[in-house]
N, C-alpha and C positions, 0 to 999 in steps of 0.2 A: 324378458321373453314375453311374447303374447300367450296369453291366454285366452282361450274361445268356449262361454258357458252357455247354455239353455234357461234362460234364465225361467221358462217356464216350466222346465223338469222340476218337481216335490224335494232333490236334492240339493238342488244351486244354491241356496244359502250359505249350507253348510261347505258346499265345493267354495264359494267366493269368501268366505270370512278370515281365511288364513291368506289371501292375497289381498284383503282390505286393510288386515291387521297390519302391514308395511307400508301402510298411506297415508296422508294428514289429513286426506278429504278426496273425493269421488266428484269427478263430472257424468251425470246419468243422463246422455240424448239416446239412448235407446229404445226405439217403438216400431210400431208397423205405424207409420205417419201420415196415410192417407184418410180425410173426410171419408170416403165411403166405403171405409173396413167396415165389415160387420160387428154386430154385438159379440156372437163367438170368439172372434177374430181377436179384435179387443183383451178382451176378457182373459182369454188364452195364454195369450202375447205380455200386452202391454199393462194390465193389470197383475195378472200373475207375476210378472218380473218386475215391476215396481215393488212391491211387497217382497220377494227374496229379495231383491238391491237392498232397500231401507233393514232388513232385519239382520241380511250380512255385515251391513254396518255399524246397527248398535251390538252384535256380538263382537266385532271386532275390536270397537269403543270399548267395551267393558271387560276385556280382554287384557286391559292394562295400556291404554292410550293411543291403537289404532284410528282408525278410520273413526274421526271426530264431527266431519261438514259432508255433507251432501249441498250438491247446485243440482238444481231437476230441474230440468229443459221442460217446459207446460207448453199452453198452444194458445195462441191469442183466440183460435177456435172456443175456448171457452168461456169468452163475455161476448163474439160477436151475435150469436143466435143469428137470427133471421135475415143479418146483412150478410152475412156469408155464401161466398159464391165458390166453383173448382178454382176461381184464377185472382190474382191481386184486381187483375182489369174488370172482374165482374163483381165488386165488392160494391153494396148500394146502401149508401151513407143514409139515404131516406128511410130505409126500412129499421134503421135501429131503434131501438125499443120499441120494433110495431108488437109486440107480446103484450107491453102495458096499455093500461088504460088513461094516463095521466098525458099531455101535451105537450110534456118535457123528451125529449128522444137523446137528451145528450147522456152519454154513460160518463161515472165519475169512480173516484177509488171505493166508492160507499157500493153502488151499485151490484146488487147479487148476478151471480154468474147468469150464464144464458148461453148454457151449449150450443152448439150448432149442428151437434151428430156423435155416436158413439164414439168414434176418437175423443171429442172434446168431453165427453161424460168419462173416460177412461182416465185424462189428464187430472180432470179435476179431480174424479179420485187418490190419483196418485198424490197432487198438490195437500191431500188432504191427508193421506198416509203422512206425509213429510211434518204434519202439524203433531201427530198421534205420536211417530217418534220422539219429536224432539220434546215434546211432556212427557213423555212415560220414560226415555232411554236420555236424555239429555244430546241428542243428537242438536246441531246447528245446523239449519235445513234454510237453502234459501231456491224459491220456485220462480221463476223464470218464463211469463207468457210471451214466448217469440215470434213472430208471425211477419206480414206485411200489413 
């Protein structure tokens, strides 16, 4: 049966960890997915439920072999910075790494992130929750930047 949580209500953890504990792993594309949400908005939403997602599931894990993997759907929004446009067709290859000061503009796996806007500061938060679980709770967390 479905089940429909608030993932931003103080209780959703604890509502989702008895229906994680019956999983082997959780796909999390849950967000407000727009570039020009705001900070609140974010915050609210997609922060706040990242954090009950990831905690429902290390209670669940440690519950006696629940919810083990997390996949967290990320946003290619957060290496593009400055190339990023509202549309795939407004994306401008030129301006990537206009933030740096070196001559190189090509981004590589080494390269540090480079938001594009509070969505992409929210993901990478969450990308980075996914890191804090899986040291602290043994969670297997794999994050996912999907975009065009």
């Amino acid at each position: 049966s479905r089940t429909e949580l608030d993932w931003a209500a103080d209780d959703s953890a604890a509502l989702a960890t008895p229906l994680l504990a019956a999983c082997d792993a959780v796909l999390h594309l849950a967000a407000r997915p727009k570039p020009w949400e705001t900070h609140q908005t974010v915050l609210l939403n997609n922060v706040a439920g990242d954090c009950a997602l990831f905690s429902a599931a290390a209670d669940a894990a440690c519950g006696g072999g629940g919810c083990r993997r997390v996949v967290y759907a990320s946003t290619n929004h957060v290496q593009h910075g400055a190339t990023m446009g509202p549309s795939p067709e407004s994306l401008d290859s030129s301006r990537h790494g206009a933030h740096k000061q070196s001559e190189s503009a090509l981004a590589s796996v080494a390269s540090p992130p480079d938001p594009s806007c509070f969505y992409a500061v929210g993901k990478l938060h969450g990308e980075n929750l996914g890191r804090l679980f899986a040291r602290q709770a043994g969670l297997e967390v794999v994050a996912l930047r999907i975009g065009w």
